[in-house]
C-alpha positions, 0 to 999 in steps of 0.5 A: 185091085182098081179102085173106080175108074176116072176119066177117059172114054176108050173101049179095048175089046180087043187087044193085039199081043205083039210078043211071044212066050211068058209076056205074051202069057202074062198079058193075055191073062190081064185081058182076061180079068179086064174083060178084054179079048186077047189076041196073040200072033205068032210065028210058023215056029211058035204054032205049039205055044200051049197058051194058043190053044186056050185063045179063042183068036190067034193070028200067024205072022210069019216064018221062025226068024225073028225080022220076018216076024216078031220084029215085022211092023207090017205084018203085026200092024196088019194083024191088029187091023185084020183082028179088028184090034184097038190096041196092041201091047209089045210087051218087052223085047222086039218093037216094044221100044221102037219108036217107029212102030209105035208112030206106026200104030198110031198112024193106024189109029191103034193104041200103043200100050206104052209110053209115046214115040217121042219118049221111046225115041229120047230114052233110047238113045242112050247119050241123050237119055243121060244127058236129060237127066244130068240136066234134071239133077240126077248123077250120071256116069262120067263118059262122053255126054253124047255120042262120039264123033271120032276116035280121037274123041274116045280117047281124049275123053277116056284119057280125061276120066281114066281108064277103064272104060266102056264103049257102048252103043247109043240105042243098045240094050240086051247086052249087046254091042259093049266092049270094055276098053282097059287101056288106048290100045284097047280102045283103038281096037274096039272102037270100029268093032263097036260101031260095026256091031251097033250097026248090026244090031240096032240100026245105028252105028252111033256109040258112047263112052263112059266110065267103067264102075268096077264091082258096081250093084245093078239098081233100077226103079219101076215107075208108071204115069199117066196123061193126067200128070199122075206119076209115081215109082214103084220102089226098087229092085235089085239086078246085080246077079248077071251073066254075059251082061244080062240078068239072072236073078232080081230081088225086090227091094235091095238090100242095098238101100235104106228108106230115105234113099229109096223115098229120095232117089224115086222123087228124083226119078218122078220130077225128072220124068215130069219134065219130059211128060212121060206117061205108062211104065219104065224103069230107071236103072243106076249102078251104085259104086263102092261110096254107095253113089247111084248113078243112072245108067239108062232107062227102059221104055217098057215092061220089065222082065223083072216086074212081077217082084215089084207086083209081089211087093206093092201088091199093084198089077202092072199090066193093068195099070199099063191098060188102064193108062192107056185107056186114058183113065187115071191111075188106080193108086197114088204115091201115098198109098205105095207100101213094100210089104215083105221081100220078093225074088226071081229067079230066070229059068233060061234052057241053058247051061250054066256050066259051059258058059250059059250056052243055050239049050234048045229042045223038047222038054219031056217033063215040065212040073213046078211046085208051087206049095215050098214056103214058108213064102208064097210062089208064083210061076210065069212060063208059057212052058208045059211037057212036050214043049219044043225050045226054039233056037230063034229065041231068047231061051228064057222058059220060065220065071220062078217068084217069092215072096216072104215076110222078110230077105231070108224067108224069100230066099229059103222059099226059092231054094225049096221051090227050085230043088223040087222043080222038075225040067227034063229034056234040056239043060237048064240054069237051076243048078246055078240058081241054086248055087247063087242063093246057098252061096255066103256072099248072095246071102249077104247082100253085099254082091255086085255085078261081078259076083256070079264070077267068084260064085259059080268060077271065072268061066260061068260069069 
């Protein structure tokens, strides 16, 4: 996979994992074939986690709730110094784009695997990231250009761009702290509303407006760099199957792009990146309208869920080169040598039902057996998930990431119906009858789906 390493004179024997579940998983089975000891924490909810078991060091920082654990800077901080830890990686979700704590680990001469507190501070205030960009040439959707400083704000620049629009908070994510505003009686009502919630949530009671892009496509860009000046994308994905704001399915690449928008839109991404210094991973996402104009919308200072389609495709493991980055060392492939070969898709398996609006299903699951052998395509399995596992109610309710792989679209497609019909889970409710919904249906088939798609397929009250 790595070619001879360059530069840099870091040595990783131990790498603390500030997450839990699949990532959690996902990174410790990098530091095995780095060589490198993983030492995952945990919760006093999470001490049945199977892949606990098959670590040599372990380390619990707190009871179930999430502030007084995964989210515990100090206690996790002091796990890594405990453990004798050089490095800690957050994987995605919880600190992984805090910028504090990634100051913090610094200060304790602790490797942040990720991109610097500057760069996490600057992407993830929402307003200011979109302003960096407009200003490095990339389209950005219309809205307020920065925070907003009043309602009488909000309701000049929603009357000056048309409505509808959306308020969002500035250092969102996850779905959370949005609200769709249709006309000014709409925005008068939810504009306190959202600030409260963007307080709540994240922090910060600082929220933006912009442009509501009716049926748009969720498209995003993987890129890594590294301290060198080394920057490149890993082509793109698709993420436009979403519930309640949040994804479902992702597929690499989109069916929306052709080559010379792909190669142009990922050298816009690098040249603007370059500007700012960026080094690790992130992705870049757009909304791509009807006239097919991609408009960037965020980015993500991170690991995404959604990287496993991109490692399918490029053939380049992520995580590695997130070490490898922050090593020191430079990264192992060049822009040239970035070839999309065959079609991925993922499929997010969440404990949850799909037919009472996704509500989560929390429990024991008594039968956990995934088929890895459906082809025509290859498949790959990321869960933390085996029989007898309990589902904890503090958690996102994500149990498993089902991947394929096939020489084109239909191949890739034919391979997930296969492999998710003969996925055996019982114990709780899961999303598979919806997945297999959405991938038999005409209009994913087509390609041609947005973000408000999952409506028409699975019925107004499932979207």
């Amino acid at each position: 996979m790595f070619s001879k390493l360059k530069r840099g004179n870091k040595l990783f024997r131990k790498i603390l994992i500030a997450n839990r579940g699949e990532v959690a998983e996902r990174i410790i089975r990098a530091c095995n074939d780095l060589d490198i000891e993983p030492i995952p924490v945990y919760s006093e909810a999470d001490s049945d986690l199977p892949y606990l078991r098959h670590t040599k060091n372990k380390i619990c920082i707190g009871p179930g709730k999430s502030s007084l654990s995964y989210l515990n800077r100090e206690a996790i901080l002091q796990a890594a110094i405990n453990t004798g830890s050089q490095a800690v990686h957050p994987g995605y979700g919880f600190l992984a784009e805090d910028e504090l704590f990634a100051m913090m680990c610094f200060q304790q001469k602790l490797t942040f695997i990720g991109p610097r507190s500057n760069s996490i501070a600057l992407m993830g205030n929402k307003s200011k990231a979109k302003e960096t960009f407009a200003n490095s040439g990339l389209d950005v959707i219309p809205g307020s250009g920065g925070n907003l400083p009043s309602l009488e704000k909000a309701i000049e620049t929603a009357d000056n761009i048309g409505y509808p629009v959306m308020l969002k908070a500035s250092s969102g994510g996850g779905g959370k702290g949005i609200r769709v505003c249709n006309n000014r009686d709409e925005l008068g009502r939810n504009f306190l509303i959202t600030k409260v919630e963007a307080e709540k949530s994240f922090g910060s009671s600082s929220i933006y407006l912009e442009k509501l892009i009716q049926s748009a496509k969720h498209i995003e860009f993987q890129i890594i760099g590294d301290t060198y000046g080394n920057l490149i994308h890993l082509g793109d994905r698709e993420c436009s199957i979403q519930r309640n704001n949040q994804k479902l399915i992702e597929e690499s690449p989109s069916p929306s792009l052709n080559e010379t928008i792909r190669k142009k839109k990922g050298n816009d991404i690098i040249n603007s990146l370059k500007k700012i210094g960026y080094i690790n991973a992130g992705t870049i996402e757009f909304l791509m309208d009807k006239e097919k104009n991609l408009y960037f919308m965020e980015m993500n200072t991170r690991l995404q869920v959604e990287h496993t389609i991109t490692e399918m495709v490029t053939g380049i493991d992520i995580v590695k080169e997130q070490i490898n980055v922050a090593l020191n060392r430079e990264l192992s492939i060049q822009q040239k040598s970035i070839k999309l070969k065959g079609h991925s898709i993922e499929c997010r398996i969440n404990a949850e039902d799909p037919w009472n609006n996704f509500l989560p299903s929390p429990g024991v699951i008594t039968e956990f057996h995934p088929d890895l052998n459906s082809g025509p395509g290859k498949v790959r399995i990321d869960t933390h998930v085996k029989a007898k596992y309990e589902v904890p109610v503090f958690y996102d309710s994500m149990i498993a990431k089902v991947i394929t792989l096939g020489e084109n679209r239909e191949k890739a497609i034919e391979t997930m119906i296969n492999t998710l019909k003969k996925f055996t889970i019982k114990g709780v409710k899961t999303t598979i009858p919806a997945h297999l919904e959405i991938l038999n249906s005409g209009i994913f088939k087509s390609g041609d789906y947005n973000n408000m798609s999952l409506k028409k397929i699975l019925g107004d009250q499932n979207g």
